[in-house]
Every structure is written in C-alpha cells, then in structure tokens.
gemmi code that builds the backbone of each chain (N, CA, C; Angstrom):
import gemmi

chains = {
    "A": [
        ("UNK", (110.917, 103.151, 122.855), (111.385, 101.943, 122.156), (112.460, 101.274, 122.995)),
        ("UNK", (112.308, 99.819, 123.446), (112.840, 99.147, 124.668), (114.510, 98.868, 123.504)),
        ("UNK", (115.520, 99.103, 124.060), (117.081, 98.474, 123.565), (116.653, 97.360, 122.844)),
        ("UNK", (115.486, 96.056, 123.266), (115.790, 94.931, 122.324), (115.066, 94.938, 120.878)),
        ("UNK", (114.180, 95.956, 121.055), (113.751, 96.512, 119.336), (114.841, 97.170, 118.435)),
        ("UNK", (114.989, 97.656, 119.368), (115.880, 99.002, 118.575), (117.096, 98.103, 118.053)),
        ("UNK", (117.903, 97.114, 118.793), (118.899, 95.998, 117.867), (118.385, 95.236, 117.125)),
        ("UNK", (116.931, 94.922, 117.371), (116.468, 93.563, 116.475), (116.616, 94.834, 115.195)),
        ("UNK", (116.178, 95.753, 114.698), (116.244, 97.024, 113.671), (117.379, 96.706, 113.575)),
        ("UNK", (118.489, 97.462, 114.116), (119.556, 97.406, 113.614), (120.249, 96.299, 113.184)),
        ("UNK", (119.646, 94.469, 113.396), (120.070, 93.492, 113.068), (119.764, 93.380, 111.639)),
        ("UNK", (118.524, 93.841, 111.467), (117.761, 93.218, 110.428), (118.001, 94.632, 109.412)),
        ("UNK", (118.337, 95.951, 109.948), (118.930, 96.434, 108.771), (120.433, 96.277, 107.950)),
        ("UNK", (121.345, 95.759, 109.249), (122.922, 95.415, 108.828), (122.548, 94.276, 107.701)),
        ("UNK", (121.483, 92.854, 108.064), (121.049, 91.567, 107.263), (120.778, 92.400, 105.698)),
        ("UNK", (119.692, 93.257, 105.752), (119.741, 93.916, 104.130), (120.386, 94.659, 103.789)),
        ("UNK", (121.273, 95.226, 104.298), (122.740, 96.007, 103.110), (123.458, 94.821, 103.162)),
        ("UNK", (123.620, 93.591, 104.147), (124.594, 92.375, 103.835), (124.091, 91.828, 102.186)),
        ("UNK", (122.795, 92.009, 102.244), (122.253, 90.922, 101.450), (122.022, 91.852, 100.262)),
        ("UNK", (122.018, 93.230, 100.098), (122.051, 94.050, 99.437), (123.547, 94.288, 98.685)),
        ("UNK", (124.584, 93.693, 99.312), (125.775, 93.846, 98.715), (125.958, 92.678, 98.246)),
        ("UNK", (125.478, 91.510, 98.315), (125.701, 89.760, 97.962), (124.992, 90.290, 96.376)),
        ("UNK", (123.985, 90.837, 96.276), (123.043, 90.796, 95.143), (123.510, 91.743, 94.291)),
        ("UNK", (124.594, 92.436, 94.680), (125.430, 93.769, 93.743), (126.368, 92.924, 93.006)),
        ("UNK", (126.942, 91.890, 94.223), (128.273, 90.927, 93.316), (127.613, 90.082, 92.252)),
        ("UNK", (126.332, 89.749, 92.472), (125.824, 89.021, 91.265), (125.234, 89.615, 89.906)),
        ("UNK", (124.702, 91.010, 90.674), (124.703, 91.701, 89.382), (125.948, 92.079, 88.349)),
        ("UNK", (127.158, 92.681, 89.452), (128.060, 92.458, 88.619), (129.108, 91.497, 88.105)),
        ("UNK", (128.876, 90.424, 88.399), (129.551, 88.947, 88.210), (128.971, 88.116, 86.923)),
        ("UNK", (127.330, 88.816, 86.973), (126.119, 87.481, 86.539), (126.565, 86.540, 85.322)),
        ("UNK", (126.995, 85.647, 85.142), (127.448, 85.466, 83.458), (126.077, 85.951, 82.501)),
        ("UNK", (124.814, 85.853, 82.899), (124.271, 86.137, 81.597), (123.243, 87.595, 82.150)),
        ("UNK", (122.248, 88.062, 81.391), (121.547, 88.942, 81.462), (120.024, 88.810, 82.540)),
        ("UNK", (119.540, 87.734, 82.520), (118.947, 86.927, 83.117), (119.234, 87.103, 84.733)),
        ("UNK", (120.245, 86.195, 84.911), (120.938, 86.376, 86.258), (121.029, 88.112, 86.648)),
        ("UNK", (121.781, 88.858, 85.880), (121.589, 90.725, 86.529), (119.829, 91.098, 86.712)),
        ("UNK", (119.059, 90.697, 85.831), (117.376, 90.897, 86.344), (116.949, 90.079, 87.395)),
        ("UNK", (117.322, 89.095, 87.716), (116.897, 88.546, 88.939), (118.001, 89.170, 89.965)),
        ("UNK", (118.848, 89.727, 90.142), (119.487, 90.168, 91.507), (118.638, 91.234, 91.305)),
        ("UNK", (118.610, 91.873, 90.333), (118.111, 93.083, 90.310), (116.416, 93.317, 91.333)),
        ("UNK", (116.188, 92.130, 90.559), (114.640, 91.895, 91.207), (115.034, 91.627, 93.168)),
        ("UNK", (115.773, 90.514, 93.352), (116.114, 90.496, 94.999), (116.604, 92.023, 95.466)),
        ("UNK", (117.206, 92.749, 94.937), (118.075, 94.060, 95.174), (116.678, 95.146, 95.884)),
        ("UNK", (115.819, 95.371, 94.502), (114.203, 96.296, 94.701), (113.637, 95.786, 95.880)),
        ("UNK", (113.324, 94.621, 96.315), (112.422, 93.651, 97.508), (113.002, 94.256, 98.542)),
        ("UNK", (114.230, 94.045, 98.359), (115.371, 93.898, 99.896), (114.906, 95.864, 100.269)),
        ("UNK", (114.916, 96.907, 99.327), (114.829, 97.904, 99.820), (113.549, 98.059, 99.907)),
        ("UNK", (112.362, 97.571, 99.448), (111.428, 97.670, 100.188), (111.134, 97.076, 101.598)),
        ("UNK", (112.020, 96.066, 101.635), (111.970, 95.944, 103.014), (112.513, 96.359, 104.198)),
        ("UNK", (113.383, 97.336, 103.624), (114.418, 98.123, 104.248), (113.370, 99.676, 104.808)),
        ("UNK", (111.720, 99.772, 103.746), (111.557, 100.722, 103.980), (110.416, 100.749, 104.769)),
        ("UNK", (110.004, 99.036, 105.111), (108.938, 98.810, 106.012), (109.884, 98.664, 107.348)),
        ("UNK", (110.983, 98.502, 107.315), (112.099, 98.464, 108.669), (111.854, 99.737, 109.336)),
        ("UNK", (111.977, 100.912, 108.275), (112.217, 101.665, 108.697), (110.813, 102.624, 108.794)),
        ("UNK", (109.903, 102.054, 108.383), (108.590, 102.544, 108.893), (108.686, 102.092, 110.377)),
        ("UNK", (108.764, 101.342, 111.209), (108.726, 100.396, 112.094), (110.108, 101.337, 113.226)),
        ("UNK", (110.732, 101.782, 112.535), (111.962, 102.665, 112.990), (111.411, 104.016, 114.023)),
        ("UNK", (110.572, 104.860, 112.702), (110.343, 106.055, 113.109), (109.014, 106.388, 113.134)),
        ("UNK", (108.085, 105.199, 112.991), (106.677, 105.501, 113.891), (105.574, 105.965, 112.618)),
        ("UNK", (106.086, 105.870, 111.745), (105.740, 106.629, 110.478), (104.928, 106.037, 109.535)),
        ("UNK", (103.495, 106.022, 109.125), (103.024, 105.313, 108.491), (103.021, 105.611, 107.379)),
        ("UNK", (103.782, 106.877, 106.759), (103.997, 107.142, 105.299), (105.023, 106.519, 104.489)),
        ("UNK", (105.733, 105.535, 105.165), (106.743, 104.553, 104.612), (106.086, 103.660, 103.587)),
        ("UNK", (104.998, 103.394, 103.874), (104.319, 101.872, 103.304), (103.698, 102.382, 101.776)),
        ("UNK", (103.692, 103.930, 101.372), (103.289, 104.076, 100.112), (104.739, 103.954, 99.349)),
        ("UNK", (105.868, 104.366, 99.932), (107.040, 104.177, 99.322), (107.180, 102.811, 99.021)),
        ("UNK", (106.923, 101.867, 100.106), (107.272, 100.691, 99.493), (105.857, 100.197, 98.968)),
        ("UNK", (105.151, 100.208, 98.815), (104.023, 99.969, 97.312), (104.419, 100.162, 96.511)),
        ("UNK", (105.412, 101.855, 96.099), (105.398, 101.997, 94.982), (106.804, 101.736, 94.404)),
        ("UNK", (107.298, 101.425, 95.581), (109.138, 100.512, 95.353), (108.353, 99.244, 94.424)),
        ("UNK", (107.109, 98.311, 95.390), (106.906, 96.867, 94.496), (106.084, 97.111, 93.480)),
        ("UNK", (105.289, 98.226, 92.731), (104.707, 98.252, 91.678), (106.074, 98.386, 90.844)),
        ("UNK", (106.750, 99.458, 90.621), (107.625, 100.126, 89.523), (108.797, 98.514, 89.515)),
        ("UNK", (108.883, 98.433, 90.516), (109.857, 97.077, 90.381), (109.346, 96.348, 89.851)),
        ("UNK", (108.053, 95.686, 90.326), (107.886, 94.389, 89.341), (107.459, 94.706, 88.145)),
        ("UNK", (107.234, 96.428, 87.900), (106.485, 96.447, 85.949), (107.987, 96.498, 85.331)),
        ("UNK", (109.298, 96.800, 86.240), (110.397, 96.653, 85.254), (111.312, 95.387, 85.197)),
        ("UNK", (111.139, 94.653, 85.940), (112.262, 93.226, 85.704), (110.773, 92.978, 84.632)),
        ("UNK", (109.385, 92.482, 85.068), (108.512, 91.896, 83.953), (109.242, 92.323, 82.847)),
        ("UNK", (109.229, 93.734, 82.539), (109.621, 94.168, 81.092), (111.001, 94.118, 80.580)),
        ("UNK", (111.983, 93.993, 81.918), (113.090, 93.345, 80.640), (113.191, 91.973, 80.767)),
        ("UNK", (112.726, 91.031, 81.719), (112.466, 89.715, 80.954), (111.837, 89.456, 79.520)),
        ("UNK", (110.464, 90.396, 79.489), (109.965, 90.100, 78.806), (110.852, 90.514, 76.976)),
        ("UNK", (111.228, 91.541, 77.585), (112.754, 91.849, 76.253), (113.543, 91.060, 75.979)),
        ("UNK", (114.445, 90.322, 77.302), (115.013, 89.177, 76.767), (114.472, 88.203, 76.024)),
        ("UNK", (113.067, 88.057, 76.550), (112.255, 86.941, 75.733), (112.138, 86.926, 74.550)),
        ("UNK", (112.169, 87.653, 73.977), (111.361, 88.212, 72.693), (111.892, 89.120, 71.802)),
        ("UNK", (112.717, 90.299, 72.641), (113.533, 91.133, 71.984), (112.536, 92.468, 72.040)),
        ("UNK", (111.420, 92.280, 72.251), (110.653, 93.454, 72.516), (109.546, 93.285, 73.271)),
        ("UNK", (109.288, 94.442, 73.846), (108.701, 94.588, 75.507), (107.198, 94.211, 74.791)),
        ("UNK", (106.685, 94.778, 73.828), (104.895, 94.695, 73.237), (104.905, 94.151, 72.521)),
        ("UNK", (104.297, 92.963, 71.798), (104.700, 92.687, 70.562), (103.024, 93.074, 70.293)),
    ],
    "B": [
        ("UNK", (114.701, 111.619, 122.246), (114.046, 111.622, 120.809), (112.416, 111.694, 121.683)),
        ("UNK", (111.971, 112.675, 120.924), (110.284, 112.674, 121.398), (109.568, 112.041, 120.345)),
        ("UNK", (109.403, 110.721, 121.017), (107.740, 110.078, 120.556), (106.876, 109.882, 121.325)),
        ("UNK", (105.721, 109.516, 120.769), (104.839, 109.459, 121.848), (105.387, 108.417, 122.104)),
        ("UNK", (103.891, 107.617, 123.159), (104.573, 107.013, 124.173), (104.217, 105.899, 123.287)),
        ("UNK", (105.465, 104.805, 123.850), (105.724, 103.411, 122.729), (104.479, 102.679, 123.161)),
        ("UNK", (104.608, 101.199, 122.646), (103.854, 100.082, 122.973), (104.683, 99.090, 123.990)),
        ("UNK", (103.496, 98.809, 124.803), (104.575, 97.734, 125.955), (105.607, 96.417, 125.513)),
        ("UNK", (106.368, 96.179, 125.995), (107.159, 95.504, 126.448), (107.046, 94.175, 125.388)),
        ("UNK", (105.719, 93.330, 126.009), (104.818, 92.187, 124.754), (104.371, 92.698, 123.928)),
        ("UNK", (104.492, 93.316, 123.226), (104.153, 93.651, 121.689), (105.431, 93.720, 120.934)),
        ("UNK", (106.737, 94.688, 122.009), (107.902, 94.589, 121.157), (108.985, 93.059, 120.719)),
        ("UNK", (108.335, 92.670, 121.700), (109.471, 91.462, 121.909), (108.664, 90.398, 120.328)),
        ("UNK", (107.318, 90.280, 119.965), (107.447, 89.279, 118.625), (108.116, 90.322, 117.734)),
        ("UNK", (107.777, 91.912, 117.676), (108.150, 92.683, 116.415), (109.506, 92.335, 116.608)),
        ("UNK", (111.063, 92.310, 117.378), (111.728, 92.227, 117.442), (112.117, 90.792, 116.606)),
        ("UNK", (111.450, 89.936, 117.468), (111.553, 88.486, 116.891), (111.368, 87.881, 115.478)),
        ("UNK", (110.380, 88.750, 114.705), (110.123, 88.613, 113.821), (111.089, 89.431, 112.677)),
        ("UNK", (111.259, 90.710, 112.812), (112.675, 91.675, 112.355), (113.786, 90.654, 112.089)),
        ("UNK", (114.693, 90.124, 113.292), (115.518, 89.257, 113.032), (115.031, 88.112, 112.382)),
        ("UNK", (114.447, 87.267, 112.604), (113.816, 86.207, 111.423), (114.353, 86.775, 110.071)),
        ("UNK", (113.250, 87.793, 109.579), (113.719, 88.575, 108.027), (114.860, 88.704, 108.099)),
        ("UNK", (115.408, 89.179, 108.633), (116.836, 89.575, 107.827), (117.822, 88.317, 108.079)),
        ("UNK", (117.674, 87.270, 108.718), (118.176, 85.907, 108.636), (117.456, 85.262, 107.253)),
        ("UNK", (116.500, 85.448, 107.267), (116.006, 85.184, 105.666), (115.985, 85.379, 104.411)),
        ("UNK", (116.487, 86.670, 104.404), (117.154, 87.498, 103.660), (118.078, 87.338, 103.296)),
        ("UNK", (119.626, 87.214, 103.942), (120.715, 86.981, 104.204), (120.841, 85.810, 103.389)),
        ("UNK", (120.317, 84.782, 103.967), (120.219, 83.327, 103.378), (120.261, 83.579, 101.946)),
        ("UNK", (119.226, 84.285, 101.314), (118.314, 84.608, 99.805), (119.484, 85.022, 99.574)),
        ("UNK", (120.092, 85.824, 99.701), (121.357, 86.609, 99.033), (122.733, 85.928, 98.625)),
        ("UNK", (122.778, 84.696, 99.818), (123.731, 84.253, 99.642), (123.810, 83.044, 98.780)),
        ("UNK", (122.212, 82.574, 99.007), (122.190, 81.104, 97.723), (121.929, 82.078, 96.540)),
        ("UNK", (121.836, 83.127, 96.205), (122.044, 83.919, 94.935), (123.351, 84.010, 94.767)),
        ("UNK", (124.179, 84.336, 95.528), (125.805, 84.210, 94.587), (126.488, 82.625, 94.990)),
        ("UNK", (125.773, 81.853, 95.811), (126.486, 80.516, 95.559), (126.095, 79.725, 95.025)),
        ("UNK", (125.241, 79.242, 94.109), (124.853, 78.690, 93.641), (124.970, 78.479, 92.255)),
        ("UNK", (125.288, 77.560, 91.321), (125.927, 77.358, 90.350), (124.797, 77.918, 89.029)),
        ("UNK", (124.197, 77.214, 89.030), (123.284, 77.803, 87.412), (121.845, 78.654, 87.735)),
        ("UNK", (121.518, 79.053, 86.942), (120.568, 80.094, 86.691), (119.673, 79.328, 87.172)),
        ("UNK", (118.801, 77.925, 87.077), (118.035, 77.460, 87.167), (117.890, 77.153, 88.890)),
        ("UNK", (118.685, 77.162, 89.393), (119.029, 77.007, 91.121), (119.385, 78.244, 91.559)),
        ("UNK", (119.614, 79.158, 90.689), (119.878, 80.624, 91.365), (118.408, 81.175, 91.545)),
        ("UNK", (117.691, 80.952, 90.518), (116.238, 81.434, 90.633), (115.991, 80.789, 91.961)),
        ("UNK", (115.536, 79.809, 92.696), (115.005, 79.588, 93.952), (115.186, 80.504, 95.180)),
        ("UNK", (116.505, 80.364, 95.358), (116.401, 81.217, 96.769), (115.720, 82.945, 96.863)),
        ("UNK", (116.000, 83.571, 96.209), (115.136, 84.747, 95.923), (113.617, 84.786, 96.539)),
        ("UNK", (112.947, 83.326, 96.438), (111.358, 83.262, 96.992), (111.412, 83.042, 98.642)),
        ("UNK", (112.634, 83.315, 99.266), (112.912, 83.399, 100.805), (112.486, 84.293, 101.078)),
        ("UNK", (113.262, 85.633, 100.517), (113.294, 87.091, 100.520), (111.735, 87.035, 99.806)),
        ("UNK", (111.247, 86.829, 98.970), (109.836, 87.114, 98.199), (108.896, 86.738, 99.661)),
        ("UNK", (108.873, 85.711, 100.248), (107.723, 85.578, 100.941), (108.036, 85.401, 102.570)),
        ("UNK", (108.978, 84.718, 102.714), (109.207, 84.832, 104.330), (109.429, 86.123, 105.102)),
        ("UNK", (111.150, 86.583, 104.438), (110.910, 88.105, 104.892), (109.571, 89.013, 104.758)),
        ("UNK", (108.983, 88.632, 103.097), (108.353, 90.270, 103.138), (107.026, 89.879, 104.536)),
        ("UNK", (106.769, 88.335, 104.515), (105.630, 88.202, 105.480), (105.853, 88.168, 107.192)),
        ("UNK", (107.054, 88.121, 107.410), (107.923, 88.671, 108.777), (108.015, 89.909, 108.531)),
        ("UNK", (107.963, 90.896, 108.004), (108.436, 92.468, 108.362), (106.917, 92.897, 108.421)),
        ("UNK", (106.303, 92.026, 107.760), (104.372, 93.030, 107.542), (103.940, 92.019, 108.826)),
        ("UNK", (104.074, 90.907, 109.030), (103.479, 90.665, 110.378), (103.801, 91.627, 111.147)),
        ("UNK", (105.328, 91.797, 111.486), (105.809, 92.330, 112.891), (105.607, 93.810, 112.374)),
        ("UNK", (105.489, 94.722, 111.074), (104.555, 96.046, 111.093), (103.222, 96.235, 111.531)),
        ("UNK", (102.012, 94.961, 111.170), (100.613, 94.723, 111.899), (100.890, 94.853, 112.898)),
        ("UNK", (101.621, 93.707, 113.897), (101.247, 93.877, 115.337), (101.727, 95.082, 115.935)),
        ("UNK", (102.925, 96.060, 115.496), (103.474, 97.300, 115.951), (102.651, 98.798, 115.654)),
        ("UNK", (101.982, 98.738, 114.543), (100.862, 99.801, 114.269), (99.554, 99.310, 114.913)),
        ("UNK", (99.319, 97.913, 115.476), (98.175, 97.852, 115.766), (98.482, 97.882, 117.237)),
        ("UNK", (99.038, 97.878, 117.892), (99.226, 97.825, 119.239), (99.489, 99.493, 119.633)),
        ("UNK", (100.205, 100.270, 118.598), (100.326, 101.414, 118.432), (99.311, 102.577, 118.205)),
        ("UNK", (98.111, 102.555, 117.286), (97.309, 102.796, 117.503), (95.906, 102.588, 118.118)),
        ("UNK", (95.844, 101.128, 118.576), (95.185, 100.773, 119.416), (94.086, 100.038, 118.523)),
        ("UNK", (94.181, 99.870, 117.420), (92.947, 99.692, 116.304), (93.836, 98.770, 115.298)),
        ("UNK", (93.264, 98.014, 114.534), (93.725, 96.933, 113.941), (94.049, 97.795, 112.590)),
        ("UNK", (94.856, 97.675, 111.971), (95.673, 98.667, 111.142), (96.162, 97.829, 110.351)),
        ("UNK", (95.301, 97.363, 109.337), (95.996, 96.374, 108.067), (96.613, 96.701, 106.548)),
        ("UNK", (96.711, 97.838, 106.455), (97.194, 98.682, 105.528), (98.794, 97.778, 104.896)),
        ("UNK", (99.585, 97.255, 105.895), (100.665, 96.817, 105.207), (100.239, 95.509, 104.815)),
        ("UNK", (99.064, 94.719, 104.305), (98.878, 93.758, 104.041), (98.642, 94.029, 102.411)),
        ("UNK", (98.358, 94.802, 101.985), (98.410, 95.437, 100.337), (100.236, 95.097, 99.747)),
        ("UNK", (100.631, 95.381, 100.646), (102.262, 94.547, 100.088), (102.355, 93.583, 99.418)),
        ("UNK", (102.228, 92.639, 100.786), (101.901, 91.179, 100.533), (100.598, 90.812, 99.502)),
        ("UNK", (100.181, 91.287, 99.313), (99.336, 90.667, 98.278), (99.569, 91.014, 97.021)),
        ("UNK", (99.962, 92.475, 96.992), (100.904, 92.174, 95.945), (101.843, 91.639, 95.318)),
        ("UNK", (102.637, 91.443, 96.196), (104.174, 90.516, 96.052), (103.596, 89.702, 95.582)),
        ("UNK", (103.058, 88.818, 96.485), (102.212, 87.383, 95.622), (101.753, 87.383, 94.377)),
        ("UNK", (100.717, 88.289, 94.063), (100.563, 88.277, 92.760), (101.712, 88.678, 92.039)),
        ("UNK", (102.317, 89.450, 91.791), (103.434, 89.736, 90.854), (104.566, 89.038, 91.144)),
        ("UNK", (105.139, 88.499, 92.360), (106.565, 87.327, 92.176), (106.245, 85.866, 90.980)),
        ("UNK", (105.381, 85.499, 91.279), (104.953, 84.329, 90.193), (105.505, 84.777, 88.402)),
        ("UNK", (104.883, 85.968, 88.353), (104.970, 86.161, 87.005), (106.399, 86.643, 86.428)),
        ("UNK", (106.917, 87.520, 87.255), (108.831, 87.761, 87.111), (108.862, 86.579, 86.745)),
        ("UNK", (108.908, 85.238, 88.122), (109.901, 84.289, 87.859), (109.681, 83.553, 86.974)),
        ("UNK", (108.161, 83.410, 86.393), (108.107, 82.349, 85.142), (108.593, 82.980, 83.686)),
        ("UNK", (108.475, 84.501, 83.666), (109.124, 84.945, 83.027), (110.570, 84.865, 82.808)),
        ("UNK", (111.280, 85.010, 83.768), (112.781, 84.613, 83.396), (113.357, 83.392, 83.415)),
        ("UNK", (112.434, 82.413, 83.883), (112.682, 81.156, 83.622), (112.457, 80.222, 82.144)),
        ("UNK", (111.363, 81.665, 81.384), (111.277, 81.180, 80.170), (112.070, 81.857, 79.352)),
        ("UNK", (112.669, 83.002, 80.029), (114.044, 83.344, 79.348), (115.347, 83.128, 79.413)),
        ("UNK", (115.364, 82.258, 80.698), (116.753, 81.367, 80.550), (116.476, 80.279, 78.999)),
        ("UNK", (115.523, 79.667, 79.312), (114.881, 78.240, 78.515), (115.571, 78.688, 76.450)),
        ("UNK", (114.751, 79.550, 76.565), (114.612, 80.838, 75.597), (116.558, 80.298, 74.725)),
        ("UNK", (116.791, 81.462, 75.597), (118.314, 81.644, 75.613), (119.554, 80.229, 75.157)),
        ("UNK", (119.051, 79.283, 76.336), (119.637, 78.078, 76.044), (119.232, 77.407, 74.454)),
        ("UNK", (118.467, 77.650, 74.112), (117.770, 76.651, 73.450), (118.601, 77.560, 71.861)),
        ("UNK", (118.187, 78.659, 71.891), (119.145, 79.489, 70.478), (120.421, 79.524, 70.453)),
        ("UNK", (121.350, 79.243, 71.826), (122.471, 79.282, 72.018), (122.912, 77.789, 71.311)),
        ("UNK", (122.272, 76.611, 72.369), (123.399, 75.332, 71.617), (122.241, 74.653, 71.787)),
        ("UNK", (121.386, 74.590, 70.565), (119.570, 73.429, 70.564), (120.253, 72.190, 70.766)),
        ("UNK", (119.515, 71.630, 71.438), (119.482, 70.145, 71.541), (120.829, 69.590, 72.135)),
        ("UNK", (121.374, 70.505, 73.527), (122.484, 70.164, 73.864), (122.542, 70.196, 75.758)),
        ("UNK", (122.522, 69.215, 75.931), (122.338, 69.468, 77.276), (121.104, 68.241, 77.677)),
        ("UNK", (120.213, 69.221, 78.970), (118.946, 68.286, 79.225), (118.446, 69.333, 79.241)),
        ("UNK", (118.197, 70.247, 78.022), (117.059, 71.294, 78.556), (116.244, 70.491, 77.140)),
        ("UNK", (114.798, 70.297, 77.239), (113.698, 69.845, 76.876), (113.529, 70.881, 75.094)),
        ("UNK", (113.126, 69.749, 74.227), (112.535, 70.833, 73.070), (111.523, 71.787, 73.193)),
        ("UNK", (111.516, 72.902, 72.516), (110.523, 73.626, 72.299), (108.796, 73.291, 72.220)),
        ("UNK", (107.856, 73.264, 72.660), (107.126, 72.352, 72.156), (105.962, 73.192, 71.228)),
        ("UNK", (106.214, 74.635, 71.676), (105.403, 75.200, 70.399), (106.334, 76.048, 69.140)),
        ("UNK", (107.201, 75.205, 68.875), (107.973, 75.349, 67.571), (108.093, 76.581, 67.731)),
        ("UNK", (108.260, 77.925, 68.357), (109.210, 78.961, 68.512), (110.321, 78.791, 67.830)),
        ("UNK", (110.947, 78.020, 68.518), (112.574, 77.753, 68.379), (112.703, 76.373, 67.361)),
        ("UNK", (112.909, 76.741, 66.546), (113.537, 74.980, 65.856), (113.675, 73.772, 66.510)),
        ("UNK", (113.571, 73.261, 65.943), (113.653, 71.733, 66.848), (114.839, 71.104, 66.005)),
        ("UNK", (116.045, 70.844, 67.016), (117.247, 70.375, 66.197), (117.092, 69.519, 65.652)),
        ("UNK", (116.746, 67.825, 65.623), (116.965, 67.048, 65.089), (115.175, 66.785, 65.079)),
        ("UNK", (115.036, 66.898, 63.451), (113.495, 66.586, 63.115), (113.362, 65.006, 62.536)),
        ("UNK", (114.116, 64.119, 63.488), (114.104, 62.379, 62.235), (112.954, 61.705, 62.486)),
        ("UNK", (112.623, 61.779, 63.722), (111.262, 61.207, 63.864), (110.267, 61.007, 64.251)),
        ("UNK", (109.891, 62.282, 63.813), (109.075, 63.018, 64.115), (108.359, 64.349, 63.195)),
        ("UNK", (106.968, 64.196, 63.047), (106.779, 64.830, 61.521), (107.033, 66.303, 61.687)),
        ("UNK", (107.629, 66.964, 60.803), (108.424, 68.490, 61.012), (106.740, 69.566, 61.026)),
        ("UNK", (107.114, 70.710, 62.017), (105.417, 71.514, 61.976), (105.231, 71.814, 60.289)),
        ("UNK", (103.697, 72.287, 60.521), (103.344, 72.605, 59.500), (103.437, 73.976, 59.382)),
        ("UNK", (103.561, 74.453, 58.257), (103.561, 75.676, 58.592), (104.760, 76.436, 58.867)),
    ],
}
model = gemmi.Model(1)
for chain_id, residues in chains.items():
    chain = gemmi.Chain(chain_id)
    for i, (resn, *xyz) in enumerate(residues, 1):
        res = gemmi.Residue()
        res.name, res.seqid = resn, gemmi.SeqId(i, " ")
        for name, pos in zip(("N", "CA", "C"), xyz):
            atom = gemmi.Atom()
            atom.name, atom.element = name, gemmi.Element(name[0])
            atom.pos, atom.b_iso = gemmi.Position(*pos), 0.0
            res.add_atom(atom)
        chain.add_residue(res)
    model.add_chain(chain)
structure = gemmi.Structure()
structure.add_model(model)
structure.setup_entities()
C-alpha cells in the first residue's frame, strides 16, 4: 500500500470521527426529538462508512457484511422511531 | 505488515482520490447538520453523506477489490442500493413528523400548510365545509 493511500485512509477516517462528533453535538443539543433521529440516522451511515474505509484498510472482504448489517438494523430503527413520533406507536 | 502483494500505483491513486472526496463530503453533511437553523433545512444536508460519500467509498472499494482480485467484484454495490431504497423513506418519514409535531404544537401558526387528510384539526373551519365524519 503506496504512502498516498494509506493518508487518503487516514484523511477520510479523521473526516468521519470529525463528522461523527458534529452529529453527537446535535444529538445532544437537538431542540426536538426529530432532530436526535436524524443525527442519529447521519451518526449509523458515517460508521458504515467508516467500515467500508476500513475494509479498503486491511484487504478484508468481510467488512461489507458488517456494514449491510450496520444499514439494515439502522434504517429498520430511525424508520421505527419516526414512525413512533408519528403516531405514538410503531404498528398501528 | 504481510500482505499480499498490493495493486499498482493507477488503481491506488482514484481509490485515494475518491476516499478524500467522501470524507470532504461527509464533513460538509455534518456540519450543515449543526449549522443550520430549522429542522426542515437540517434534514437536507444528511443526503451528501446518504449518496455522495456512500457512492465514493463503494466506487473506490469496486475499483480496489477489483483490481485486487483481478475479477470484477461487485458485492459492495448491495450497499448502495440499499441506501437508496431505504434513505427516501427515513426522510419522508421524519419530515412528516416534524409536519406532525408542528401542527399539534401551535395549528395554524406559522407557514406550515393544513392538514389535508383531517388527522389533525384544522384550526380555523370559516370557510370551508368542516369533514364529515
């Protein structure tokens, strides 16, 4: 792995804990409930992409079921507490 | 560190190129998430991170597993197609739960639009015939 991969990695992993800590202050800042499920939702993405980085890191093609199953479980849970806020309950 | 042996030189230099892209895209997403004033403009930037990054890190994973194993290796494209299908539905979802929210909090105050399938009350019924039902 040539030095200019190996920093573009380390650029683009420093960019998602940057952007991973921007989306913590909004979770804990958010004025409403709404706002904490959507950082929440940018927060899940950002580490799946943190875990295709790091597939890309260590040569490893068993990264990419982690992040499948980072974006399934993530998106069945912001859906479901939007859908709580919506409504007040997840099934009606 | 023993790996096998890498991929040349032109293969690393777009994965590289593309790596930084994402996380400049990213970055961005994160930051119009805490600067940005209302919920309704906070929702946007998030679809940076939803589709640019995730489609810069799975490009520059294609061309690095495929140059790597020598065979076209599309396995990280199941991501992306997921994302796609499921980002749409989060965001219309919480956009109908901001809507939601506003509307039980202070009806008919602001410029957020009436209800139009009578869910929610409709504050001022003068003229206009009240639902049935």
């Amino acid at each position: 792995m040539s030095p200019f991969l190996f920093g573009a990695i380390v650029f683009a992993l420093a960019c998602y804990v940057l952007a991973m800590a921007l989306g913590l202050l909004r979770l804990y800042r958010g004025p409403s409930a709404q706002d904490r499920v959507l950082a929440m939702d940018l927060i899940y993405t950002i580490g799946m992409l943190v875990l295709m980085v790091l597939a890309i890191r260590y040569r490893s093609a068993m990264y990419f079921e982690a992040a499948l199953l980072i974006a399934v479980f993530g998106f069945v849970s912001s859906a479901a507490m939007a859908k709580f806020l919506l409504r007040g309950e997840v099934i009606e | 560190m023993m790996m096998p042996a890498g991929v040349s030189l032109w293969v690393e230099i777009p994965v590289a190129l593309l790596l930084i892209l994402s996380g400049l895209f990213t970055l961005t997403a994160a930051i119009g998430v805490v600067r940005f004033k209302t919920f309704f403009q906070r929702m946007h930037p998030p679809a940076l991170a939803f589709s640019f990054s995730a489609w810069c890190v799975t490009l520059a994973s294609i061309i690095y597993f495929s140059a790597q194993d020598a065979r076209l290796s599309l396995h990280a494209w199941l991501i992306i197609i997921f994302l796609s299908l499921t980002v749409p539905v989060t965001t219309i979802l919480l956009a109908r739960t901001e809507l939601f929210r506003r509307r039980i909090g202070n009806p008919g105050a602001g410029d957020i639009p009436p209800s139009l399938s009578h869910v929610v009350p409709r504050p001022a019924e003068g003229d206009e015939a009240p639902p049935k039902g």
